[in-house]
C-alpha positions in Angstrom: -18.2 -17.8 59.0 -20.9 -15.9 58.8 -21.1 -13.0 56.7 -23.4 -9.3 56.8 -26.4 -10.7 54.8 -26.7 -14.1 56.7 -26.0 -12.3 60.4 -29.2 -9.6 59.0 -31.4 -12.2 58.0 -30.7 -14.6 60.6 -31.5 -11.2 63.2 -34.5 -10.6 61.0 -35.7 -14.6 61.5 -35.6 -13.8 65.7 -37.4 -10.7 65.4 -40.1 -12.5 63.3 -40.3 -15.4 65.6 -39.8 -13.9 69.1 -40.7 -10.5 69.0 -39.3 -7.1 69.8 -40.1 -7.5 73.9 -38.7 -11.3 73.9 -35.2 -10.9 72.9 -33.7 -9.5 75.5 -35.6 -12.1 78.4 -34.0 -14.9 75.4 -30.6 -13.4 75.6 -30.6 -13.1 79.3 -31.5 -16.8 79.7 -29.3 -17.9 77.5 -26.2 -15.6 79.4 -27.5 -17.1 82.9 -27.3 -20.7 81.7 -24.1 -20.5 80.0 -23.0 -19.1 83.5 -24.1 -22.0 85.5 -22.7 -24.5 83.0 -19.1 -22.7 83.3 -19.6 -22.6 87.0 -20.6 -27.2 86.9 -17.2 -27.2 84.5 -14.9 -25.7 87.4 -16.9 -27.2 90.2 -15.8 -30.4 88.5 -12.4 -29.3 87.6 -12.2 -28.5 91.3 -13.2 -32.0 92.3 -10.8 -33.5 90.3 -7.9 -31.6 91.7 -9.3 -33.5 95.5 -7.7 -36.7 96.2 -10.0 -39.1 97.3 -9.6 -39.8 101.3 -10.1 -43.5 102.1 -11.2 -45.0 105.6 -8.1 -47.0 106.6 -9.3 -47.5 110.0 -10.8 -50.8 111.0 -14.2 -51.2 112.2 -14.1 -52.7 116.0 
């Protein structure tokens, strides 16, 4: 886990690298694509759930 010192240091690395004005655009991205990804996870949850239809008609 981590502790108080690393979580402060590892806050102070972002700052450093990214810059006061970046954080939140990085944090938003990173919320919006851990939303799509949950949304492809039930999508193909949802597809497995579907039995697959076959054609049993014959073509004439």
């Amino acid at each position: 886990m981590i502790g108080g010192n690393q979580f402060l240091i590892i806050v102070i690395v972002a700052l450093v690298l990214f810059g006061g004005s970046q954080i939140p655009k990085l944090a938003r991205s990173i919320g919006q694509a851990q939303k799509e990804f949950k949304q492809g996870l039930a999508e193909d949850v949802d597809d497995e759930d579907e039995p697959e239809v076959e054609s049993t008609q014959k073509k004439k």
